[in-house]
Backbone as a printed PyTorch tensor [residue, N CA C, xyz], in Angstrom:
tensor([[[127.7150,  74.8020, 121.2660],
         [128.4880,  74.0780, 122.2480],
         [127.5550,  73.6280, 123.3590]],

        [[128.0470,  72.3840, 124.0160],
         [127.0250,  71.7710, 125.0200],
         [127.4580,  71.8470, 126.3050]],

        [[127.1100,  72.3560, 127.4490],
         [127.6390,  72.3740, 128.3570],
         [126.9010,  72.1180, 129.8330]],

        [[127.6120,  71.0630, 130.7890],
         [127.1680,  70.8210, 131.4680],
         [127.1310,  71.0300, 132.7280]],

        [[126.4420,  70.9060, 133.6820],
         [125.8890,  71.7300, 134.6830],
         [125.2830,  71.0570, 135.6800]],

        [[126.5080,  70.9030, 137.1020],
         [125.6080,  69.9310, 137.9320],
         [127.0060,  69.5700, 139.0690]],

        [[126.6470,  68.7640, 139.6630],
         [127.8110,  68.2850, 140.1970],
         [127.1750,  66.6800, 140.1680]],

        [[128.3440,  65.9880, 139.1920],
         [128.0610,  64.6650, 138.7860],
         [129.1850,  64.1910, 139.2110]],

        [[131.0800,  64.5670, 139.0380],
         [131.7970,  63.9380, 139.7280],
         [133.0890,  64.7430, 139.5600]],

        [[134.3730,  64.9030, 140.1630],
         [135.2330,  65.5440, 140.4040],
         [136.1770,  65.8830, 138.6380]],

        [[135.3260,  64.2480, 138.0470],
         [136.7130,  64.4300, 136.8750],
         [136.0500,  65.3780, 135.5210]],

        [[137.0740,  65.6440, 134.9610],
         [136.5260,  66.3480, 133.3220],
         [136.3900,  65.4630, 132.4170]],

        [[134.5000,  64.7890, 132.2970],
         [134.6320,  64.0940, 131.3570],
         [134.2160,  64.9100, 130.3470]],

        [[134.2960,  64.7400, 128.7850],
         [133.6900,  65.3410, 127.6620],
         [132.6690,  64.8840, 127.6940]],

        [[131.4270,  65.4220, 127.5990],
         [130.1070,  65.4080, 126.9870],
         [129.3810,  64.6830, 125.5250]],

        [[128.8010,  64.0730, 125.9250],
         [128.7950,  62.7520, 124.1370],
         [127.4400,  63.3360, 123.6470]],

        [[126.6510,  64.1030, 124.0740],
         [125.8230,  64.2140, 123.6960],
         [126.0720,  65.4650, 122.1140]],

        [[125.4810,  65.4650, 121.2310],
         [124.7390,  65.7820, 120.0370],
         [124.1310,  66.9610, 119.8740]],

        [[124.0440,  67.7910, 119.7960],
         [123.3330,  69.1950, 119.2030],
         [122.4100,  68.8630, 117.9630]],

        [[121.6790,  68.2810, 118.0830],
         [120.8820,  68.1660, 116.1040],
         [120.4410,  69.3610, 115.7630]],

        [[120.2940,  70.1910, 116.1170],
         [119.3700,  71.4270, 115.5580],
         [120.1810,  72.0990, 114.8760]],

        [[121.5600,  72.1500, 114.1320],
         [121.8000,  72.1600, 113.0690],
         [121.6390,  71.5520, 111.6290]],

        [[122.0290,  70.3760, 112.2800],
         [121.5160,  69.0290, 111.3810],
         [119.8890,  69.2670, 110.3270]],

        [[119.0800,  69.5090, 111.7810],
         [117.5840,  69.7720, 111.1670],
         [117.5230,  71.0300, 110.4350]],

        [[118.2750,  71.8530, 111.0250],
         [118.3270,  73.2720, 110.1770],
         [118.8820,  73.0140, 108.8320]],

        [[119.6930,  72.3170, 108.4090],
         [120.3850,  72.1410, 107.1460],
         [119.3840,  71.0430, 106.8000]],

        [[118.9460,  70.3760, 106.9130],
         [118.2480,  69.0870, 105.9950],
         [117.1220,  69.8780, 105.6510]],

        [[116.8990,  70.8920, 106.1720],
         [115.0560,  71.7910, 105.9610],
         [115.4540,  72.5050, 104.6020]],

        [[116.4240,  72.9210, 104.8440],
         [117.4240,  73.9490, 103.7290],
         [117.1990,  73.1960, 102.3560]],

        [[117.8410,  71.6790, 102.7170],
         [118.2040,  71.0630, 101.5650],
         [116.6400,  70.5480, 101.1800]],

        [[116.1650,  70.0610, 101.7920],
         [114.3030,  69.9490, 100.8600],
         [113.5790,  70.9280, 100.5920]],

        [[113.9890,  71.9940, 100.7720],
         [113.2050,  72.7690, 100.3200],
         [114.1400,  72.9100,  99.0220]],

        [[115.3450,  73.8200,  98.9390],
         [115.9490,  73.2500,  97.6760],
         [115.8710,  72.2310,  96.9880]],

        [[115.0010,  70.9510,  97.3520],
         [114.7750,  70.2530,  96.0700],
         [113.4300,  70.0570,  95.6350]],

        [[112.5160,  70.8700,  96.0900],
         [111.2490,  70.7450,  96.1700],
         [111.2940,  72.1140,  95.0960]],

        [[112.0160,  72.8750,  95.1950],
         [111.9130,  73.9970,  94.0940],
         [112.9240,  73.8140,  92.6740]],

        [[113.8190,  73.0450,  92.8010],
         [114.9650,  72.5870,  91.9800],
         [114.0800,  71.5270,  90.8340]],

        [[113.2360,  70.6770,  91.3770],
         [112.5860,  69.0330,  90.9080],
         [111.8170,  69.6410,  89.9910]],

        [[110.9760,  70.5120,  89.7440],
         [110.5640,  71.0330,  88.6620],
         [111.0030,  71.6710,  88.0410]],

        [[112.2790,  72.6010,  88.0170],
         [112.4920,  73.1050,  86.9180],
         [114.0880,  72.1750,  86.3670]],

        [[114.0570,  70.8880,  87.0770],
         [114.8540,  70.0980,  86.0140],
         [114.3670,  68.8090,  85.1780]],

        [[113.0090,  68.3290,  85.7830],
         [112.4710,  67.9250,  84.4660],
         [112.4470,  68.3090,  83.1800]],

        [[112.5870,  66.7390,  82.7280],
         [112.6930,  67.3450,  81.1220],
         [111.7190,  66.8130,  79.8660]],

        [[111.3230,  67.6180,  79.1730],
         [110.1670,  67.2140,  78.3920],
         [110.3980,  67.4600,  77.2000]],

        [[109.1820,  66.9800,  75.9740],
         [109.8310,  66.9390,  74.7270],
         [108.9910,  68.6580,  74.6420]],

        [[109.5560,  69.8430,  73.5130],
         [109.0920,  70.9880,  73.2240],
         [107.7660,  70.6850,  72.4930]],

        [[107.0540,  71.3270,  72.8480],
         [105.7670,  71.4730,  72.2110],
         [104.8460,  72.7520,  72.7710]],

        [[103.9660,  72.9550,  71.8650],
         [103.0950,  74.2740,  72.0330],
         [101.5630,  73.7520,  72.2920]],

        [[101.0960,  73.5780,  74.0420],
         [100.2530,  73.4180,  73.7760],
         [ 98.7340,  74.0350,  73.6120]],

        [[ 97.7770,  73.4960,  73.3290],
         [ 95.9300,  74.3580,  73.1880],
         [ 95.8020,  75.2980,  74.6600]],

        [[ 95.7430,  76.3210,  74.3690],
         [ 95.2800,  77.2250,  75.6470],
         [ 94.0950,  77.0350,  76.2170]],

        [[ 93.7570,  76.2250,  76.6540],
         [ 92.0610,  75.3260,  76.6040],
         [ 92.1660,  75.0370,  78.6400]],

        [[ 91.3660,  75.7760,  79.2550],
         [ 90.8880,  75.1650,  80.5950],
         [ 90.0870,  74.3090,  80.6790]],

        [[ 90.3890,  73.0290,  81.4210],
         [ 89.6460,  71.8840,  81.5470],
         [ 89.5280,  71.5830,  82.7580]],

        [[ 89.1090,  70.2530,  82.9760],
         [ 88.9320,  69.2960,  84.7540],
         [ 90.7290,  69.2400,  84.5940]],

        [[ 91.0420,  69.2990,  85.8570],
         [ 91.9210,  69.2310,  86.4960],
         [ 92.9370,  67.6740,  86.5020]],

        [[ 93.7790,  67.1670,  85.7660],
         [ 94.2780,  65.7980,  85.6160],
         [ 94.9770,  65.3570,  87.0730]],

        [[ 94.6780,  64.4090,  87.3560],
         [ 95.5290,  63.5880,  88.4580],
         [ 96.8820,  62.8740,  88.1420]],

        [[ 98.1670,  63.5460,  88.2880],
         [ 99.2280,  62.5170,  87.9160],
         [ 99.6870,  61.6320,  88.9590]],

        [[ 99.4860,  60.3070,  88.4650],
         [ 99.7040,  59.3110,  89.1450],
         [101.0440,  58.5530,  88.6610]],

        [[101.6610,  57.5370,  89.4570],
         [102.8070,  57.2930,  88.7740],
         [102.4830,  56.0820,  87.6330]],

        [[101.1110,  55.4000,  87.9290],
         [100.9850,  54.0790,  87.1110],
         [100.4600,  54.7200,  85.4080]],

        [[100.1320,  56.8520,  85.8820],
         [ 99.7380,  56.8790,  84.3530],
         [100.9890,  57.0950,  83.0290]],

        [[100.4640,  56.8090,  82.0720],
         [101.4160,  56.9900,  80.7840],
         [101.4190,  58.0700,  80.9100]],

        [[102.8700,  59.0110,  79.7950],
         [102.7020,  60.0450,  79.4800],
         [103.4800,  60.3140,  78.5670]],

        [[102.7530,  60.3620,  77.2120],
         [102.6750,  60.7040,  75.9410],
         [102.4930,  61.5180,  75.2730]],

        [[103.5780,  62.5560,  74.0180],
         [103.8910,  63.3160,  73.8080],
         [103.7280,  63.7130,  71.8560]],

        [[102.8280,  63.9650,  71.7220],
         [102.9240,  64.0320,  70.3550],
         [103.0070,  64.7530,  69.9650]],

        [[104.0960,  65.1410,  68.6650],
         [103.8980,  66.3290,  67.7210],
         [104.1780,  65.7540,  66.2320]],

        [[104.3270,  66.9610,  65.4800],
         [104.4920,  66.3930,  64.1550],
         [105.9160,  67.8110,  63.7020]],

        [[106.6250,  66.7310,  62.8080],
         [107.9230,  67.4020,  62.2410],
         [108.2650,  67.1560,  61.1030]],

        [[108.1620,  67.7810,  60.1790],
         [108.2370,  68.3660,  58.5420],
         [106.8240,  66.9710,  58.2450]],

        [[106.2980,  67.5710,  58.9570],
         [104.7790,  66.1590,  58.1020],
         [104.8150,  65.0790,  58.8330]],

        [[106.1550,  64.7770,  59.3400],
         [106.1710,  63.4340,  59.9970],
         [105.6410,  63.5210,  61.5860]],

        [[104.6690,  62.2090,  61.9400],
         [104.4100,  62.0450,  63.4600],
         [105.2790,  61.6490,  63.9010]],

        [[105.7550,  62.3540,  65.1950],
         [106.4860,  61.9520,  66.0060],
         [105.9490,  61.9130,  67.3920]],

        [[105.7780,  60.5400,  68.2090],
         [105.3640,  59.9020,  69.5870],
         [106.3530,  59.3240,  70.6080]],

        [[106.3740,  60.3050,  71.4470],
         [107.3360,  60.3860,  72.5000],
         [106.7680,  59.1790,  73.8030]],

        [[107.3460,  58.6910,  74.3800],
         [107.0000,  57.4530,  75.3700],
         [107.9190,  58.2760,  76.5530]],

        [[107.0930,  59.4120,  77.8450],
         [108.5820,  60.0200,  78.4580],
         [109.3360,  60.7190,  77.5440]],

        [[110.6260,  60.3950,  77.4140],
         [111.2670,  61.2110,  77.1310],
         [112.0590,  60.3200,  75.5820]],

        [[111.1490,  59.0040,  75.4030],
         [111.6620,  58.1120,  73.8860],
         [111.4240,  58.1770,  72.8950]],

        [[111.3220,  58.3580,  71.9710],
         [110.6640,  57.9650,  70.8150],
         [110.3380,  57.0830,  70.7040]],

        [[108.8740,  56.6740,  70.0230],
         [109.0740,  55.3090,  69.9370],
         [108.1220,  55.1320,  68.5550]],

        [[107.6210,  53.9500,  68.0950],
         [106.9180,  53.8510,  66.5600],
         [105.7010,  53.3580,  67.2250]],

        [[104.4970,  53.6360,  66.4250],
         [103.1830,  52.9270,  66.6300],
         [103.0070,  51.6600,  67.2840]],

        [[103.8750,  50.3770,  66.8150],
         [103.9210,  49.0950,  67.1410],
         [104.7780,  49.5420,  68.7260]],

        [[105.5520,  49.9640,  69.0340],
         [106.5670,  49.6440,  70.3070],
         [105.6430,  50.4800,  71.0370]],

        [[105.0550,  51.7390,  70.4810],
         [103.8050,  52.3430,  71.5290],
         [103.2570,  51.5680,  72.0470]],

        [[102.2570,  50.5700,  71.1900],
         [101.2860,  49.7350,  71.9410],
         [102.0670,  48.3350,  72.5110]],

        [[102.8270,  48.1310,  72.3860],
         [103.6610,  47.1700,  72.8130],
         [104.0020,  47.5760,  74.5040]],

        [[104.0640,  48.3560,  74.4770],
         [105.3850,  49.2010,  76.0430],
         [103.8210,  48.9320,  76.2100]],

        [[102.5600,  49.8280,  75.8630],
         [101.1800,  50.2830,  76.4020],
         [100.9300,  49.0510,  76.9970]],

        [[101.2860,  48.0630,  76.7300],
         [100.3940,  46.6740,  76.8320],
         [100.8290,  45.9030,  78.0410]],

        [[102.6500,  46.1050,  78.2420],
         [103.4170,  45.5790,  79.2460],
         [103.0400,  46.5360,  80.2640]],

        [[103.0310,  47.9860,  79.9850],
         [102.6580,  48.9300,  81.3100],
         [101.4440,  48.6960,  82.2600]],

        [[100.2780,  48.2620,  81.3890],
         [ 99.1770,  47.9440,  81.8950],
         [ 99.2390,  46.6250,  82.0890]],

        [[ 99.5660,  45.8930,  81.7390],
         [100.0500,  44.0750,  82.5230],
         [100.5970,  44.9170,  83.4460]],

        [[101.8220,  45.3550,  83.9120],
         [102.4920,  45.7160,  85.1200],
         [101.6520,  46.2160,  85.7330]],

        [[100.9610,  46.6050,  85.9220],
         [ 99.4940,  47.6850,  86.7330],
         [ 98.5240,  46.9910,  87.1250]],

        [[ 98.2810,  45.8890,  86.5390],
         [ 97.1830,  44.7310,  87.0020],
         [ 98.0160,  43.6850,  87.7660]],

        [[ 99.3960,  43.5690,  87.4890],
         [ 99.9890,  42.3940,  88.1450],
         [100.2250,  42.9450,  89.3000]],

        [[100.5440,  44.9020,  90.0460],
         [100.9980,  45.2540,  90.8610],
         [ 99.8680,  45.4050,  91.8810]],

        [[ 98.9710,  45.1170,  91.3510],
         [ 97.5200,  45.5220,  92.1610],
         [ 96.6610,  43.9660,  92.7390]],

        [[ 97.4220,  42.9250,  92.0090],
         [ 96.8220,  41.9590,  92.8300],
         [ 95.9800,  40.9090,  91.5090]],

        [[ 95.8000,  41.6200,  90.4710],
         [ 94.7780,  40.5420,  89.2240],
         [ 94.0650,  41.8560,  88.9010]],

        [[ 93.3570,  41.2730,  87.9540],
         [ 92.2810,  42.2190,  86.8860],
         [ 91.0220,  42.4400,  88.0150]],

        [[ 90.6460,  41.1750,  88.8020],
         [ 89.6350,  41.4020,  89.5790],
         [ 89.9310,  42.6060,  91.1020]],

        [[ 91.0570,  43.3580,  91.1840],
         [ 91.3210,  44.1790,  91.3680],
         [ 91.2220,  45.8600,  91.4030]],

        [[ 91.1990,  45.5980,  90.0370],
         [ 90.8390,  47.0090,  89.1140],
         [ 89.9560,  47.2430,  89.3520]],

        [[ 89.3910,  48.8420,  89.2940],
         [ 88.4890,  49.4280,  89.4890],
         [ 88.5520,  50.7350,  88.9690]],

        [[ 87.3760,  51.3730,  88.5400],
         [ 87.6780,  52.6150,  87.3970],
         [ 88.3120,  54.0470,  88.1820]],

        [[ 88.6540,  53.9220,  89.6340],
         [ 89.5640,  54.8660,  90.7290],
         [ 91.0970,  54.4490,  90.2670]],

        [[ 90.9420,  53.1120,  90.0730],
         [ 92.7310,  52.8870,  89.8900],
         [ 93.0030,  52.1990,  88.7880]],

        [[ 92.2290,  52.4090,  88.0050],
         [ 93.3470,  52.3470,  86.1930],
         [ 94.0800,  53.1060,  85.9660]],

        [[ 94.9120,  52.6200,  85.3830],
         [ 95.9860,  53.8330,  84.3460],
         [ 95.5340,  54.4230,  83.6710]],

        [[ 95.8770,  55.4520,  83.3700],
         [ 95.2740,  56.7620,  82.4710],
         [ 96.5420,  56.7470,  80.8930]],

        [[ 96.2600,  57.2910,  79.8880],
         [ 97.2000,  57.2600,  79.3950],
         [ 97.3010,  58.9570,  79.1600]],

        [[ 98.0980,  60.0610,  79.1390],
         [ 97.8680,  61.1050,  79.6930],
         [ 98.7820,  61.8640,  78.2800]],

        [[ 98.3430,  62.3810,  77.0710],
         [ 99.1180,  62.8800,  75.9750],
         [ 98.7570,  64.2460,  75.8610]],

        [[100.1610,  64.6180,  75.3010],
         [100.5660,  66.2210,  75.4090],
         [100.5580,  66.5000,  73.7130]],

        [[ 99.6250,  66.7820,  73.2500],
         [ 99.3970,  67.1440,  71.5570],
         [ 99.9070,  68.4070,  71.4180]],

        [[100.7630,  68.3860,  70.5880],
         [101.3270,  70.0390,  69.9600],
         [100.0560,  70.6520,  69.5140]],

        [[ 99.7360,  71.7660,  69.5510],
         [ 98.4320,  72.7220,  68.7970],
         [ 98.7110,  72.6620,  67.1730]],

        [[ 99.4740,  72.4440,  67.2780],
         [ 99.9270,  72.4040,  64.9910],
         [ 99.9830,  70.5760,  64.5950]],

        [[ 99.7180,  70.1330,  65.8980],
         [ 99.6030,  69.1500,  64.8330],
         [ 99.0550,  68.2580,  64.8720]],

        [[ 98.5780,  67.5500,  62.9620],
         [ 97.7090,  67.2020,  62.9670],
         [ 96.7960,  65.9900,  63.4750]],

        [[ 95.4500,  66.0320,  63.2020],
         [ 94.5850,  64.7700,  64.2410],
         [ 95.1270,  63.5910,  63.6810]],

        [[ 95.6560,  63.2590,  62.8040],
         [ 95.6520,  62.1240,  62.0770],
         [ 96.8960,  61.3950,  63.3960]],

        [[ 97.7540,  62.4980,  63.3110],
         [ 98.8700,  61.7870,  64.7360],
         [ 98.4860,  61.4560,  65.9630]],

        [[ 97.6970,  61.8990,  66.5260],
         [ 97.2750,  62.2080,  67.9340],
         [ 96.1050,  60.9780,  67.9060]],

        [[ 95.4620,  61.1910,  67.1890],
         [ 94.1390,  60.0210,  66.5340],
         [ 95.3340,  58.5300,  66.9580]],

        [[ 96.1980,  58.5980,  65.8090],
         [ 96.8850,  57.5230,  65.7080],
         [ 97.6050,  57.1740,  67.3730]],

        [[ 98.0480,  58.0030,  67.7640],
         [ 98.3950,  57.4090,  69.5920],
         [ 97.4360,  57.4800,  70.5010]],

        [[ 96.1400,  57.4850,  70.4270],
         [ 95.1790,  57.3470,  70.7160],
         [ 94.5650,  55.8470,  70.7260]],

        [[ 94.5440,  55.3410,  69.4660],
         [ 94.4720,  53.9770,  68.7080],
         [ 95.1510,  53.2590,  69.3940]],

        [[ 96.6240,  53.0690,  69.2510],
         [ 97.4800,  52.4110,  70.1730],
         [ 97.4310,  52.2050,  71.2180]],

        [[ 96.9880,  53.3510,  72.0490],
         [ 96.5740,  52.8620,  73.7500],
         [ 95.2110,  52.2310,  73.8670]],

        [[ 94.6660,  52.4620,  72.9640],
         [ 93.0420,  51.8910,  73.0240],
         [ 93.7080,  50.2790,  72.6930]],

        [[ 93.9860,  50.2790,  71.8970],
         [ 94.2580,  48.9490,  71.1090],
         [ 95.0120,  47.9700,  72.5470]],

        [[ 95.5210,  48.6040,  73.0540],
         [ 96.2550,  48.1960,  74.4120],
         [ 95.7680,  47.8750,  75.6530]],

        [[ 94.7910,  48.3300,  75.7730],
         [ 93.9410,  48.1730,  76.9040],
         [ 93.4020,  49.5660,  77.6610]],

        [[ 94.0530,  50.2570,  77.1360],
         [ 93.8510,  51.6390,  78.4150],
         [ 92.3910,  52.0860,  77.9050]],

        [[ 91.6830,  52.2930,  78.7010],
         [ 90.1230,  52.9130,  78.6020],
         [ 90.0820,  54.1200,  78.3730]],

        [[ 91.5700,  55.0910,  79.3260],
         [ 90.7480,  56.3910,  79.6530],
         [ 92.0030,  57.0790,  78.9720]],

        [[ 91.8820,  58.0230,  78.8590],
         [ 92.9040,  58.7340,  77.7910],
         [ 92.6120,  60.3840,  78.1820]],

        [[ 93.5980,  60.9220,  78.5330],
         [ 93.3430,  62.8690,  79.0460],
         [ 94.0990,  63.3360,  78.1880]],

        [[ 93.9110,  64.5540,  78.0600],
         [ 94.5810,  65.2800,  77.1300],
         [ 95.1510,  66.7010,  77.7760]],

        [[ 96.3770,  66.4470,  77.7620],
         [ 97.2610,  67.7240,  78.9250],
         [ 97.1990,  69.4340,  77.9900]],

        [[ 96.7980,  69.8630,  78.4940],
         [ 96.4780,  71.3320,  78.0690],
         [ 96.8890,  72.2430,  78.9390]],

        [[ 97.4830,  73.6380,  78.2830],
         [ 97.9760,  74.9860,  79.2140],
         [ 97.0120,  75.7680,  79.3190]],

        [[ 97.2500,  76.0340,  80.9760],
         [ 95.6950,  76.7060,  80.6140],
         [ 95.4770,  78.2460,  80.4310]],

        [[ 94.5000,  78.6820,  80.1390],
         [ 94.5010,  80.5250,  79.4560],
         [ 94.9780,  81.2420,  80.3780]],

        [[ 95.3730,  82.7000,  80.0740],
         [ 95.7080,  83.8510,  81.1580],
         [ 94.5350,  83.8400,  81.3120]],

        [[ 94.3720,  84.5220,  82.3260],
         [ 93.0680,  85.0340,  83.1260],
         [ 92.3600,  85.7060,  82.0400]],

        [[ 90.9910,  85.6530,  82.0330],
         [ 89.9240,  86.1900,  81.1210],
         [ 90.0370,  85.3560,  79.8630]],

        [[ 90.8400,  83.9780,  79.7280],
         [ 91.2290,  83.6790,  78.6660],
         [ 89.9490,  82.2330,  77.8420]],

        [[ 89.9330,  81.5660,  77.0800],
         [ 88.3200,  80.7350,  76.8460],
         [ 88.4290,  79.8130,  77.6970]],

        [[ 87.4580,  79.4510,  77.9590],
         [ 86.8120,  78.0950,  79.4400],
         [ 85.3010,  77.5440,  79.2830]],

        [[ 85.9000,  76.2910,  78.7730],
         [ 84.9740,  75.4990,  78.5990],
         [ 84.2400,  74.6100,  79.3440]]])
């Protein structure tokens, strides 16, 4: 409650002024609840990946992120959260990176700090021939640089 204090004039006016420091107290509440909520409701395709410590990946929003595994023999290549076939891989690959050169101003723009990355999550079971193959596709597309997302060991675990 706000209350005022003074001698300003004989009558009872109400007070217009605002208290925010509830306001701020509850909006602190609520970002922090979504700052802990935002990761564990992403959603990704299941996969098991190489327990392998590496350099550290930068996720950026202009990079891809590509998901491969394989199921009863068959490759399967996730675009996000799509499926998609070899041809619509490098197809999307090709418009993503047009969109990335057109958002930056032209090709004479680019510079090897701000290319797109294409950033794939390989199941440990499966085989190179898939992973090879969405590899191809982004190459074939334009993307230069290509990372490979890995979990990394418990402590004492291999580091390369």
């Amino acid at each position: 409650m706000a209350m005022q204090v003074g001698e300003h004039s004989d009558e009872d006016v109400p007070m217009s002024d605002i208290n925010t420091t509830p306001l701020v107290d509850v909006m602190l509440v609520l970002l922090i609840i979504f700052l802990i909520a935002v990761p564990v409701v992403l959603q990704t395709i299941p996969v098991n990946l190489p327990k392998v410590d590496f350099e550290v990946t930068t996720t950026r929003p202009e990079n891809v992120s590509l998901t491969v595994r394989a199921v009863n023999g068959q490759c399967e290549v996730y675009w996000e959260l799509t499926r998609v076939s070899s041809e619509t891989l490098t197809q999307r690959a090709v418009l993503a990176l047009e969109a990335e050169i057109e958002r930056m101003g032209g090709a004479q723009n680019m510079t090897t700090d701000n290319l797109p990355e294409a950033h794939i999550r390989g199941d440990i079971n499966t085989p190179w021939r898939c992973v090879g193959g969405a590899i191809n596709a982004v190459q074939r597309a334009g993307f230069a640089r290509v990372a490979f997302i890995s979990e990394p060991p418990p402590r004492g675990g291999v580091r390369f």
